[in-house]
Kinemage of the C-alpha trace (Angstrom):
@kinemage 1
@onewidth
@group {chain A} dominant
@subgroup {mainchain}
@vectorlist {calphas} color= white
{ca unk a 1} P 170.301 152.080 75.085
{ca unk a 2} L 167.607 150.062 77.158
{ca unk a 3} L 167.856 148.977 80.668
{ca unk a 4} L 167.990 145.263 80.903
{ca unk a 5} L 167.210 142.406 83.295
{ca unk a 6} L 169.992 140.054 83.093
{ca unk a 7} L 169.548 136.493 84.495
{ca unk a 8} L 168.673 138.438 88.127
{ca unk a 9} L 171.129 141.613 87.909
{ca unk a 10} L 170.050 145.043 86.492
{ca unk a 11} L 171.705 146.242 83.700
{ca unk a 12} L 171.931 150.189 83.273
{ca unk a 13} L 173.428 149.987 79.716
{ca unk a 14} L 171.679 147.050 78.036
{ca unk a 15} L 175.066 145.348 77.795
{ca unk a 16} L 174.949 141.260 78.251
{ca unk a 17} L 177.486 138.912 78.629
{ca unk a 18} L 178.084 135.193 77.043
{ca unk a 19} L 180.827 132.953 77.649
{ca unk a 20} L 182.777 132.161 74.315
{ca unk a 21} L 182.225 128.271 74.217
{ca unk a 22} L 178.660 128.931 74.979
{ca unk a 23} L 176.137 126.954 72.553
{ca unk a 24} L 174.154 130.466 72.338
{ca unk a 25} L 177.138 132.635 71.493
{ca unk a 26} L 178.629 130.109 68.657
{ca unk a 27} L 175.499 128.490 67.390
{ca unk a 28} L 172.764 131.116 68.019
{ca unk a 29} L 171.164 128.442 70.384
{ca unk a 30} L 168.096 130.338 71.847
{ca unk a 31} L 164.687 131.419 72.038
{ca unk a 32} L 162.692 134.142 72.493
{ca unk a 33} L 159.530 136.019 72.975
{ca unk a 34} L 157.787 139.517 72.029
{ca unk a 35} L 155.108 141.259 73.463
{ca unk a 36} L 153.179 144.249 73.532
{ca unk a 37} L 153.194 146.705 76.850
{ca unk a 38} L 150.415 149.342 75.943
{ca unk a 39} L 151.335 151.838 78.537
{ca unk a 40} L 148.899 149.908 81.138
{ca unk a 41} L 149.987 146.638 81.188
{ca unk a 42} L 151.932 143.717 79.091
{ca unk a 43} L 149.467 142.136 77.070
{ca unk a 44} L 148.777 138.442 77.032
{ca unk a 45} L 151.829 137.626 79.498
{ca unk a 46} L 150.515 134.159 80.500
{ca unk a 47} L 150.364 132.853 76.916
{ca unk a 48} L 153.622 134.502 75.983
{ca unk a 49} L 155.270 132.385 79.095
{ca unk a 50} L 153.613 129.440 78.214
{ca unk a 51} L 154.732 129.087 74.816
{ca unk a 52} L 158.311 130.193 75.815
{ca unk a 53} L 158.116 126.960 78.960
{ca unk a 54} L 156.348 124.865 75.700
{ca unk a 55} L 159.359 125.801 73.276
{ca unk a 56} L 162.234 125.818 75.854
{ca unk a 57} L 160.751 122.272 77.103
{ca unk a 58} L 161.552 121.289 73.401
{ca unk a 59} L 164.716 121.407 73.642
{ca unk a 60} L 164.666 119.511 77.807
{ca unk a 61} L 165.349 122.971 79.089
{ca unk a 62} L 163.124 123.912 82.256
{ca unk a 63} L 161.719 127.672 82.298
{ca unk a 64} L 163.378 129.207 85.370
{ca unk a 65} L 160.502 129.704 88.074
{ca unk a 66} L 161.534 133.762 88.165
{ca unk a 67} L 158.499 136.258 89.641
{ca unk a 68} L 158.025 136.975 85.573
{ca unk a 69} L 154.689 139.202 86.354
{ca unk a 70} L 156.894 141.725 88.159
{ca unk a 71} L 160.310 141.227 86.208
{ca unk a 72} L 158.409 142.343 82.800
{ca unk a 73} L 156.478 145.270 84.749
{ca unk a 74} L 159.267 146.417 86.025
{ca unk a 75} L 161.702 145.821 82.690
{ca unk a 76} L 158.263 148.177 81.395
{ca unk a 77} L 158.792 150.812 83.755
{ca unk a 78} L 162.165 151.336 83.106
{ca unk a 79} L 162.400 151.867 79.890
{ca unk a 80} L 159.113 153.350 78.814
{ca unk a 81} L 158.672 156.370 81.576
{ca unk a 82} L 156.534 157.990 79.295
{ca unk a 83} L 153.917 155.063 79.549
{ca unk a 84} L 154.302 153.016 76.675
{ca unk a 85} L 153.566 151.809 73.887
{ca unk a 86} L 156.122 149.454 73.870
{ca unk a 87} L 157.820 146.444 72.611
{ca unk a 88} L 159.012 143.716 75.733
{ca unk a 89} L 161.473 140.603 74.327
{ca unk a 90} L 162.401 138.055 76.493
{ca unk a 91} L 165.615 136.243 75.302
{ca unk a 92} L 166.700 133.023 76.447
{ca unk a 93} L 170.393 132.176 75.100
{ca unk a 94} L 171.635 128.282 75.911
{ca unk a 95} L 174.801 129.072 78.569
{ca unk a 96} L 176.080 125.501 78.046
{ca unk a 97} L 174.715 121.946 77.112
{ca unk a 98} L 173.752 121.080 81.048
{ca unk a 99} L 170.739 122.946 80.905
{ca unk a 100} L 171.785 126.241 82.257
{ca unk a 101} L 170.270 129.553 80.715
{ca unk a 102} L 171.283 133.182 80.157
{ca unk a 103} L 168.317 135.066 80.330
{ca unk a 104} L 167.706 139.312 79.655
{ca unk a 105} L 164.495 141.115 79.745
{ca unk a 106} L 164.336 143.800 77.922
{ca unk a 107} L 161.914 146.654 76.553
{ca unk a 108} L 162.038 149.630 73.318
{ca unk a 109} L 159.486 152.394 72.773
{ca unk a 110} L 157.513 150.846 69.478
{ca unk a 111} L 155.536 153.051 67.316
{ca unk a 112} L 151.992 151.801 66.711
{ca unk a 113} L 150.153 151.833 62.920
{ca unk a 114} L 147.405 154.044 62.385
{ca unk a 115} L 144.269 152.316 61.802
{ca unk a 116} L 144.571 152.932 58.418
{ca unk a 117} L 147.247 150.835 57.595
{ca unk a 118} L 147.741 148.569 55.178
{ca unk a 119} L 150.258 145.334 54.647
{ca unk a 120} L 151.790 144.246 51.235
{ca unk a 121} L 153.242 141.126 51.506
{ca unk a 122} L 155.797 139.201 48.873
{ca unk a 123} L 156.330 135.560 48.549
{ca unk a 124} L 159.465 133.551 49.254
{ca unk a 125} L 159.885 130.441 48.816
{ca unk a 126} L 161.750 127.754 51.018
{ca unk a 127} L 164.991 126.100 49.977
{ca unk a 128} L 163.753 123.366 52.510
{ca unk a 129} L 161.217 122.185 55.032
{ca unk a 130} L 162.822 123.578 58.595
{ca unk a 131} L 163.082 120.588 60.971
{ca unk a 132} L 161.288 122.830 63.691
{ca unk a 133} L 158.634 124.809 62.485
{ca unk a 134} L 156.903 125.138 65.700
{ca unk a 135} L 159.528 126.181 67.499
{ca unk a 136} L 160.237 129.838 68.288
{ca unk a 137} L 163.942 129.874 68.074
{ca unk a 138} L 166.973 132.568 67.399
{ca unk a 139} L 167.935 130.207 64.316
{ca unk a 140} L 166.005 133.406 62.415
{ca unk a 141} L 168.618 134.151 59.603
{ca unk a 142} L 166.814 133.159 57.176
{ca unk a 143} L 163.521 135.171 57.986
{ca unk a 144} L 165.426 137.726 58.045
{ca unk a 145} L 166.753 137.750 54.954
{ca unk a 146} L 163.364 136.856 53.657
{ca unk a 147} L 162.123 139.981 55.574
{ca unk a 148} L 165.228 142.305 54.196
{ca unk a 149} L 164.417 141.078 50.395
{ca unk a 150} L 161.181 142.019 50.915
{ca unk a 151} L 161.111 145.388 52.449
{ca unk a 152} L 164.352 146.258 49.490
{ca unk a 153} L 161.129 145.126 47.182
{ca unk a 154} L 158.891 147.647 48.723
{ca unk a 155} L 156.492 145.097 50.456
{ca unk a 156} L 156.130 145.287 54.235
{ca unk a 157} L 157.277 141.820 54.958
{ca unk a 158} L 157.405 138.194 53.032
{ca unk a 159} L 155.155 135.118 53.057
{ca unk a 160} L 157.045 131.946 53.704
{ca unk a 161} L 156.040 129.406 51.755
{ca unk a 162} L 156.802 125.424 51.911
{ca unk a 163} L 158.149 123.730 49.376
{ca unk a 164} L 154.443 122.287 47.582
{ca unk a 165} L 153.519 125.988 47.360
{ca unk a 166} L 151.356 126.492 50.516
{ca unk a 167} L 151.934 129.575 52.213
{ca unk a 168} L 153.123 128.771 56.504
{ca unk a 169} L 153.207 132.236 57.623
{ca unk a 170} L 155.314 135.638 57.682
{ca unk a 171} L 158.671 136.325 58.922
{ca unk a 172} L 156.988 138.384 61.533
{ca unk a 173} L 153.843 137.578 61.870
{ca unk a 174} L 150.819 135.382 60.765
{ca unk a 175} L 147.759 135.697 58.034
{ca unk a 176} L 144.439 135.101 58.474
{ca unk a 177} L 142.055 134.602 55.506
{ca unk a 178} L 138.426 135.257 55.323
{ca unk a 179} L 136.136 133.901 52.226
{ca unk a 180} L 132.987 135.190 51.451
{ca unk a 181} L 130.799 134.038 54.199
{ca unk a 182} L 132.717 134.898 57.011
{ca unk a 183} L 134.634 132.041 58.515
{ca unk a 184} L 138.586 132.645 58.851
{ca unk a 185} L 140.964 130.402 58.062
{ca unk a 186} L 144.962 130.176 58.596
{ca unk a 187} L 147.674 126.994 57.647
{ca unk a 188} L 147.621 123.947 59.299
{ca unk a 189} L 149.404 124.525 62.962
{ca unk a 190} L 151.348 121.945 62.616
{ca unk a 191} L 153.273 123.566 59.828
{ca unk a 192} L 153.961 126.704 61.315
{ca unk a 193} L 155.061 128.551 64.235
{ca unk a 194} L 152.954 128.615 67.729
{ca unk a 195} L 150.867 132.137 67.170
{ca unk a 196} L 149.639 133.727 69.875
{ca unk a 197} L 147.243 136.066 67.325
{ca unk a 198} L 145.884 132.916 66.017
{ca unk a 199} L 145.037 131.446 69.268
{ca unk a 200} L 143.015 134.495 70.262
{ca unk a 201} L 141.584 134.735 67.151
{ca unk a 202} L 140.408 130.875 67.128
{ca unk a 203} L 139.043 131.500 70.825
{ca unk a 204} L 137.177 134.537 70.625
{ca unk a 205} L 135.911 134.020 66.314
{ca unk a 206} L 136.569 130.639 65.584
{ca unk a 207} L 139.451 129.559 62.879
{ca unk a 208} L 139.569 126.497 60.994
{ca unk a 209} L 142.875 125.109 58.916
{ca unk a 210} L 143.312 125.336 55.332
{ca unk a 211} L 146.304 125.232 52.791
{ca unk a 212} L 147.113 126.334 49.545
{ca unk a 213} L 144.330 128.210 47.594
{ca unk a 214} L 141.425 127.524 49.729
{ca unk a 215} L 143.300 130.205 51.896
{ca unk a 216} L 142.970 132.718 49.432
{ca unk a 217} L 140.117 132.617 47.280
{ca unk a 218} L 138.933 135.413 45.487
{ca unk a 219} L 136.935 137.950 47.537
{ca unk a 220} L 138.503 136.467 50.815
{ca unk a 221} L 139.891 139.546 53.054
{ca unk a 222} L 142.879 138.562 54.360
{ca unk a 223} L 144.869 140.239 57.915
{ca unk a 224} L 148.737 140.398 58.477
{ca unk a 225} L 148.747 139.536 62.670
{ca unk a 226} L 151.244 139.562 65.176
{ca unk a 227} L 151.213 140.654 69.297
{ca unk a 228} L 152.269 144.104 68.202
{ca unk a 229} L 149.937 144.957 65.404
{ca unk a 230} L 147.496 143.540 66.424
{ca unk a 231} L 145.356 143.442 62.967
{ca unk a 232} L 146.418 145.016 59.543
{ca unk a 233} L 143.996 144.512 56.214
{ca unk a 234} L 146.688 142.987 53.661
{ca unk a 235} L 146.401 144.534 50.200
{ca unk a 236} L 148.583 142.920 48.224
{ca unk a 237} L 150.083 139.154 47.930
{ca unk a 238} L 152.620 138.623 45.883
{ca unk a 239} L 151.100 139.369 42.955
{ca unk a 240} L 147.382 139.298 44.035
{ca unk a 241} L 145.331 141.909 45.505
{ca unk a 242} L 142.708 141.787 47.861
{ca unk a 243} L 140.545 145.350 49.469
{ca unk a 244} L 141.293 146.254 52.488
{ca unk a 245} L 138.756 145.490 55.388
{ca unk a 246} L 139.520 147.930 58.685
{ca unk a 247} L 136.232 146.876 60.084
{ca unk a 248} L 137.318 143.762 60.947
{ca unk a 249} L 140.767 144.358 61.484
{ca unk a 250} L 139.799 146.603 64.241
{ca unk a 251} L 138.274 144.018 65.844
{ca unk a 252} L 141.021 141.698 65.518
{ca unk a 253} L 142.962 144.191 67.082
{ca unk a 254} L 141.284 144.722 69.901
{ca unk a 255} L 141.366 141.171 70.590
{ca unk a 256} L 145.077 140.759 70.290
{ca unk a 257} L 146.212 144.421 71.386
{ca unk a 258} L 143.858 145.538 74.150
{ca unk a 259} L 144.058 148.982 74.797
{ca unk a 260} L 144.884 150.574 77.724
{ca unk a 261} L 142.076 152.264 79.411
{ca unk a 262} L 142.020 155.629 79.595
């Protein structure tokens, strides 16, 4: 059971409250966010909040002005004693239609992948185009159930794809292709959700936008991504195969899950 800040009041046993008529509660009206403590420090906080103010201003809901830094350090250092690695989430639940929010902070021990591992993804196509596909949002059943299908199938996690065909993303995380030649590519942002992988990736390597099977040709390396990965090689796409490349996943990795220094 994980220690919990809970809209200002600690909680010892995790345990969170919502009223019944609450738009949250009934509709799974929310958002959230996930990052990465790595025993030093949360990684990438400022980006995470961003995108949580960008999302939450979506919907004409204000990001409370809390002391975040030390609310997340502290959410760290109660629930990882041991020093980490761990997984923070940040959930934001709609209290009622007025604009008020019931917010918990919240952290679990996470175990990380060896360098050596690998991703197999399946393919699942979408009964329809989702009206918010930028939008990091609770409404996650069906992602889940993608993801749930998937690992049942013996694949790590599932490949959303839109209804033409084109591949968006993962249920928990992005992919990045890379052709022969070096450039990496992902699908067009405005199709997908915000990624915070993919924004450190374009920064730091460059990434252009591509759909359909100019994201995949063959020889490309392509990288499963996401704030707690970091970087894994994906060896298998539905159907396709690709080999694994740990060289530059590593340094994917390192961009998106700095380690802590020793």
């Amino acid at each position: 059971m994980s220690i919990a800040w809970c809209n200002g009041v600690w909680s010892e046993t995790g345990e969170f409250a919502l009223p019944l008529d609450s738009p949250g509660l009934r509709f799974g009206a929310g958002v959230f966010e996930t990052l990465l403590y790595n025993g030093e420090r949360v990684c990438h906080l400022p980006l995470h909040l961003r995108r949580l103010s960008s999302t939450l201003d979506g919907f004409g809901f204000p990001l409370p002005d809390h002391p975040w830094h030390s609310i997340v350090r502290e959410v760290a250092t109660r629930n990882l004693p041991g020093g980490g690695p761990g997984r923070i989430n940040v959930l934001c639940w709609f209290a009622d239609a007025e604009g008020e929010l019931a917010i918990a902070v919240t952290a679990r021990p996470t175990v990380r992948l060896g360098a050596d591992a690998t991703m197999r993804i399946s393919l699942e196509h979408a009964v329809e185009r989702s009206p918010m596909p930028t939008l990091k949002t609770m409404n996650y059943l069906p992602h889940w159930l993608a993801w749930r299908r998937a690992k049942g199938s013996g694949f790590d996690d599932a490949a959303i794809l839109d209804t033409d065909g084109s591949i968006l993303e993962c249920t928990r995380g992005a992919l990045v292709s890379m052709p022969p030649g070096g450039e990496m590519f992902s699908s067009f942002p405005e199709k997908r959700l915000s990624s915070i992988s993919l924004e450190l990736i374009a920064g730091a390597e460059g990434l252009h936008s591509a759909s359909g099977a100019k994201l995949f040709l063959p020889g490309s390396r392509v990288f499963y991504v996401n704030s707690l990965v970091g970087a894994r090689p994906v060896v298998a796409l539905g159907s396709h195969s690709f080999d694994a490349d740990f060289a530059t996943a590593s340094r994917l990795t390192a961009l998106i899950c700095p380690p802590a220094v020793e």
